[in-house]
N, C-alpha and C positions, 0 to 999 in steps of 0.2 A: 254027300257034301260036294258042293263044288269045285272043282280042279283050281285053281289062281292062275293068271298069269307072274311067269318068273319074274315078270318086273317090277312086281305090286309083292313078291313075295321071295323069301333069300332061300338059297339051298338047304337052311338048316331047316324046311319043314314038310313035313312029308306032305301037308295036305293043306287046303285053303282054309280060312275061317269060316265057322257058320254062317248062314243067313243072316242071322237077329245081331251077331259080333260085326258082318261085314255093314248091315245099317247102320248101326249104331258109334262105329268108329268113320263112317264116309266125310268125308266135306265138299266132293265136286258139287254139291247140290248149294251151296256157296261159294267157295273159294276159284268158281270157275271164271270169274270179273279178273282172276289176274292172269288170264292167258296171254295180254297183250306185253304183258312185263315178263311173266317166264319167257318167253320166246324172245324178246329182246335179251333178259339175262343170257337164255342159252345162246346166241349169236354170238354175245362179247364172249362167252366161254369158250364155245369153240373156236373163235379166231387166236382166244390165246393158246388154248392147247394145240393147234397149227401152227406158231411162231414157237412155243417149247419141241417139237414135235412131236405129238403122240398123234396127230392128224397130218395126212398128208393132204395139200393142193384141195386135190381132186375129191378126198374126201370133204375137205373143209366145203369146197363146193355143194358137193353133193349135200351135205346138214343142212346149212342155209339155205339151198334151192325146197329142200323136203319141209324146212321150218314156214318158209315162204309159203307156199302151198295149205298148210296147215291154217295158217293167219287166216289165207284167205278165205277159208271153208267155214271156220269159226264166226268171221266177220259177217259170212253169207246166211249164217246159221245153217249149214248145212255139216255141220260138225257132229258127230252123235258120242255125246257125254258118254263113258260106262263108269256107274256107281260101283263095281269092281273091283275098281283100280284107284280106291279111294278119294284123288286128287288130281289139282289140273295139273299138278306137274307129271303123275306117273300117267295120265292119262295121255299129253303130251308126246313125251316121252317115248310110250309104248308104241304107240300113232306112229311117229319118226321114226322107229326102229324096225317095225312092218316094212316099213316103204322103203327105207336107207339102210341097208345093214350098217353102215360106217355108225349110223346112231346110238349103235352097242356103246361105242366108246366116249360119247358124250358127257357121260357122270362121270368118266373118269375125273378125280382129283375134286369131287363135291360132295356133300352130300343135301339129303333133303331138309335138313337142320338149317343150312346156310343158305341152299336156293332159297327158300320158304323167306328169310330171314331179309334174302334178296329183294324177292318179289315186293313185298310188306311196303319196304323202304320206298320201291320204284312208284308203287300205286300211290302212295300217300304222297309222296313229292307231288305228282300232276294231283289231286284234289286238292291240296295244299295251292299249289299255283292258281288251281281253278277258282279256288273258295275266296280266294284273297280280292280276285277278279269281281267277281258277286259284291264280295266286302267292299267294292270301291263303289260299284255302282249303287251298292245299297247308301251309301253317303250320298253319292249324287243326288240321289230322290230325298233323299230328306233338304239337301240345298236347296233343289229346287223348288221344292215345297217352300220352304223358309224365303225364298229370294220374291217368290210370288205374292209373299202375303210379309213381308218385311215391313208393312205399319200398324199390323193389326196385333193390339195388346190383348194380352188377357191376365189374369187371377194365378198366381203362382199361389201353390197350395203347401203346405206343411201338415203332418197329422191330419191331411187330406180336407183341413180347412183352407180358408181364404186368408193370403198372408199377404202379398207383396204383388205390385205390378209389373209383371214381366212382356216383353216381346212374346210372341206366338215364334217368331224366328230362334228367339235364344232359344227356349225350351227345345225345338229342335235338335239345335247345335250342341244341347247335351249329349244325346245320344252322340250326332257325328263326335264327339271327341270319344265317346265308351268304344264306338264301334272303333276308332282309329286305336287306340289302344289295344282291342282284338288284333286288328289287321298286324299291328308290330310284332305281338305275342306270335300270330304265324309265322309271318317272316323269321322269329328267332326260332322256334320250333322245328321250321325249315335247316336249318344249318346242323342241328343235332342229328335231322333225319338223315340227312347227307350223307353218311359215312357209310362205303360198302363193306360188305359181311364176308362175300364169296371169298373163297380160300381157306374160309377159318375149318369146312370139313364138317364132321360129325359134333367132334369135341376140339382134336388136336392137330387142327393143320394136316396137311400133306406132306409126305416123303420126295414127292415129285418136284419140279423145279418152277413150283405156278408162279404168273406173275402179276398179283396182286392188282401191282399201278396201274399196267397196260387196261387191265376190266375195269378198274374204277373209271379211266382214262376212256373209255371208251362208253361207259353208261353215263358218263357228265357228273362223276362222283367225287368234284373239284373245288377246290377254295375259289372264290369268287374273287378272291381279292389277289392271289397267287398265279391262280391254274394251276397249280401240284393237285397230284391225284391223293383223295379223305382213303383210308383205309382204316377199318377196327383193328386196333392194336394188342386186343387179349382173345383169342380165340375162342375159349369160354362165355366170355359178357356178351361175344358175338354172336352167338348163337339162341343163344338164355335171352337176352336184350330187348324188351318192349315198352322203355322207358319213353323211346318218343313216339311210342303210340298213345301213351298213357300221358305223354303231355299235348299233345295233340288233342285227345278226348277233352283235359282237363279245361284248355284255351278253349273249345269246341262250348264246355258247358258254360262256362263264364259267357262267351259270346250267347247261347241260348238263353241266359238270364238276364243280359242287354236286352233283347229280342224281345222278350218277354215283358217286359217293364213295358216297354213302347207299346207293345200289343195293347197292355192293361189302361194307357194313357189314351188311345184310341179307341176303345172299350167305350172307355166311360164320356170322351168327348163326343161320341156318337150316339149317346144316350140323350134321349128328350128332356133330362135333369139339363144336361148341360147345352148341346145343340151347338155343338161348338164345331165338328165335324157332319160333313157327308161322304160317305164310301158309294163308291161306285155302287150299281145294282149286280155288276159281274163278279164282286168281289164280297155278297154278300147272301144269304138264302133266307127263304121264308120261311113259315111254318107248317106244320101238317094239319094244324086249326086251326090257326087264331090268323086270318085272309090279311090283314094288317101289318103282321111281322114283319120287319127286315133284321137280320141278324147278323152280326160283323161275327162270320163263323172263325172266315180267315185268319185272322186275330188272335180269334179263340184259340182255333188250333196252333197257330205258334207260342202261344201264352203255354198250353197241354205238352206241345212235344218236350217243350224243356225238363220233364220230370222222365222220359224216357235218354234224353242225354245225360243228365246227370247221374243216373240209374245204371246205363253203360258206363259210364268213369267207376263207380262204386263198382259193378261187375268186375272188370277189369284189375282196378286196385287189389280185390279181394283173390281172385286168379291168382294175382302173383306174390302175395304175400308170403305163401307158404310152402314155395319153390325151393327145392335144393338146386346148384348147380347141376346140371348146362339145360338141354333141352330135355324139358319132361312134357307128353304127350297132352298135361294140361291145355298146352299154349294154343292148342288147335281152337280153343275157345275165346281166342282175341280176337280173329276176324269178325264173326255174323257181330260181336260190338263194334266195334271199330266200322264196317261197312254201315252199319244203322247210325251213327252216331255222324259220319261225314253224308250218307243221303239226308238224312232228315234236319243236317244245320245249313245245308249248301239250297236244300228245297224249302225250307224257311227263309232266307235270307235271297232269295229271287224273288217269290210270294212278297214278301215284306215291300219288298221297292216297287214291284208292281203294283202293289195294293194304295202306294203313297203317291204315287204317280196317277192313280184315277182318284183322288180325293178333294173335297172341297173346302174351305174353310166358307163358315155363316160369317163374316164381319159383322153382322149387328148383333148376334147375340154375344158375340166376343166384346163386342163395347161394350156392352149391356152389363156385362159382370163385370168387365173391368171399371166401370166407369163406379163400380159403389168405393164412397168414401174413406171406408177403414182399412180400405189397404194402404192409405197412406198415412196412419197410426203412426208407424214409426219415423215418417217426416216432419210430421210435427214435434214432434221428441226432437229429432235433429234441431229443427227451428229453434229449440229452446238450448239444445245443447252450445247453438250459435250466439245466445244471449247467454252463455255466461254462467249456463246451470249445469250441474253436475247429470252424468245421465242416467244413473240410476235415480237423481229424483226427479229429472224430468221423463223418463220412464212412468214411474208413480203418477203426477200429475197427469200423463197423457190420459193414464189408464181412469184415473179420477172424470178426466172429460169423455170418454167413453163411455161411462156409465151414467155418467149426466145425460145424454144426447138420447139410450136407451131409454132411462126414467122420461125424459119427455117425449120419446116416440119420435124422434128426430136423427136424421141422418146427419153424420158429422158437421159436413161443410154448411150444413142449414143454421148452426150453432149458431148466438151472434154474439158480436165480440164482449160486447156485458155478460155475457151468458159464461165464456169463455174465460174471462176476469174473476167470476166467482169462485172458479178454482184455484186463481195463478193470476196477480197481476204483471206476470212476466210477459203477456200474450200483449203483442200490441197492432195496429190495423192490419199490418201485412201477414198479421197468422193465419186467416183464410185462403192467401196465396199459394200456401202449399197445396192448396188441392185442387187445384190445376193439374190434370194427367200429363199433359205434354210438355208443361215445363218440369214435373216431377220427373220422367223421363231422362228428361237433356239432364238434368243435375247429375245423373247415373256413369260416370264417366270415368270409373275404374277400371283398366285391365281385367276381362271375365265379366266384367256387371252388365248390364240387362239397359244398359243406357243408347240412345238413339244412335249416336255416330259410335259407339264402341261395339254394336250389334251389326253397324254397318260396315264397320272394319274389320271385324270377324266376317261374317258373309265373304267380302271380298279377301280375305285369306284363306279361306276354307276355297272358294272358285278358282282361285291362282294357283294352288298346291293341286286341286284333280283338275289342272287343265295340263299340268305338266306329262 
């Protein structure tokens, strides 16, 4: 058996863990992505334990200089992991203590409950920042997409038939508002994460005289609206506590099921049914037979990943369900979720705006569909509701002249107004008028509606807000 290092193992054991125990409980083979956040926490740590005194000057020095050093080796990759010493904090840790003896006394007043606890917090704030950043520019691409092609109509669909005449821009701008909705849900997510942990120990705080604020104060672990320094108020919940990981995750999957939708609307607009889209050829692969293929993989794969995010929320939830108080060594299994779950919605949502930024809209075949008649079914219904009919029966009636138009093989607006009389003499010359696309259009003039100057009003509030 192999000997441990002291620092990966307490005096109460005579000997190191097996082999197949020392694999099997490791996480540096993951958890090693928060070196850049331990070493920041141990900095704020030991500048505080240098103002309480348990470090003097020179040792405080000495830490930071040796921490320093460590960064940079890590940074260079010339850092060599040991699976040993389980994690990058004792790994760390150990490293600094070689080189600085003063590093002995670094854990004073921690423990690995609360670093851990630390680190979590510090990583997920910068993805969190970063992902939000993604989340803006992913809106960007869909503006601009929308702002490019702001007169080209198409076929709004329902039960994935042909319902109504919409902007190609609106339909965009649904998303932008889903995704702006994620973006807030981060931002509030963010403010839960905020709160540091260090200090809270094991389980029960410190004997020593830590000073809480000064670390928080020092990692940016501040009200925004204040600058008082966030600290966790129950030592316990601080430790135990991966709720805003788990809300995180949760926003994270919701945002992958936006993602996903869109993927699936671009799917299908890229399909020779519809021919409503062109994706770039860099954003798309052929086949292994069939010489012909072009295949919106991209798509595909962000439409796919979102069952591996939501899949991490369910892992996650399930983790903690059945947790006793404080830290129990379950929790080791929140990271490899949580790291998959922020690479693969931050690597989706770059992918996505890249992909929408080499894309083309067909204008004629987007006429093409929109330009057929019975989407404007429910304007003529209006027309009638404007003479004075109730609209559930002029509902009925429309549906009466739809089925006439059918039986003779005729597209709506070819109907003639005799024809149109046989159902309704409510119909009188200017019922044809509705089906005019572009004045059906301008009539669309509700706050949200899909009307020409109200899509052109949106456009330009959605460009005003990310120009800020």
């Amino acid at each position: 058996m192999k000997k441990s290092s002291p620092t990966s193992r307490s005096g109460r054991f005579a000997g190191g863990p097996a082999a197949d125990v020392a694999q099997f409980t490791e996480s540096i083979s993951f958890d090693w992505r928060l070196w850049r956040h331990d070493i920041l926490g141990s900095t704020a740590h030991a500048t505080m334990l240098q103002k309480i005194g348990v470090l003097t000057q020179a040792e405080l020095r000495a830490i930071l200089k040796g921490l320093d050093t460590i960064a940079k080796e890590i940074a260079a990759g010339k850092f060599f992991w040991k699976p040993e010493l389980e994690d990058v904090h004792m790994n760390i840790e150990a490293e600094l203590t070689k080189r600085v003896p003063a590093g002995a006394k670094l854990h004073t007043g921690r423990s690995r409950n609360d670093q851990v606890a630390l680190d979590i917090r510090l990583w997920l704030r910068d993805e969190t920042i970063e992902l939000c950043l993604e989340l803006m520019d992913l809106k960007k691409a869909l503006i601009e997409l929308a702002d490019k092609n702001s007169e080209v109509i198409i076929p709004g669909y329902t039960h994935m038939q042909r319902a109504q005449p919409v902007y190609f821009a609106h339909h965009l701008l649904a998303y932008v508002e889903m995704i702006d909705r994620d973006h807030d849900r981060f931002d509030d997510c963010y403010l839960r994460m905020n709160v540091c942990p260090l200090g809270s120990g094991a389980i029960a705080g410190s004997t020593l005289p830590l000073d809480r604020e000064l670390v928080a104060k020092l990692l940016d672990f501040v009200d925004l609206k204040t600058g008082k320094p966030r600290v966790t108020q129950n030592s316990m919940d601080a430790v135990s506590d991966r709720d805003f990981a788990v809300e995180f995750c949760s926003v994270a999957a919701l945002l992958a099921v936006h993602i996903s939708r869109l993927a699936e609307d671009l799917i299908l607009w890229a399909g020779a049914e519809f021919n409503f889209i062109k994706i770039a050829d860099a954003y798309t692969t052929g086949s292994s037979l069939m010489p012909q293929k072009k295949n919106p993989d991209i798509a595909e794969l962000a439409r796919g990943k979102t069952g591996r995010v939501i899949g991490n929320l369910v892992a996650l939830l399930t983790l903690l369900k059945g947790l006793p108080m404080t830290y129990n060594r379950d929790l080791q299994e929140d990271k490899e979720r949580l790291f998959d779950t922020a690479n693969t919605v931050r690597a989706t949502t770059r992918l996505m705006a890249a992909m929408l930024r080499h894309t083309k809209v067909n204008a004629v075949a987007c006429a093409t569909a929109a330009n057929d008649p019975a989407l404007l079914a429910t304007d003529l219904a209006d027309y009638l509701v404007r003479k004075n009919m109730p609209f559930r029966q002029a509902h009925h009636v429309v549906g009466a002249v739809v089925a006439l138009a059918e039986k003779s093989g005729k597209p709506l607006n070819q109907l003639t107004l005799a024809e149109l009389q046989t159902v309704d003499k409510t119909f009188g010359r200017d019922a044809l008028g509705v089906f005019n696309l572009k004045t059906a259009m301008a009539k669309r003039n509700l706050t949200g509606a899909p009307g020409t100057k109200e899509v052109a009003k949106q456009l330009a509030r959605w460009r005003e807000q990310l120009a800020q």
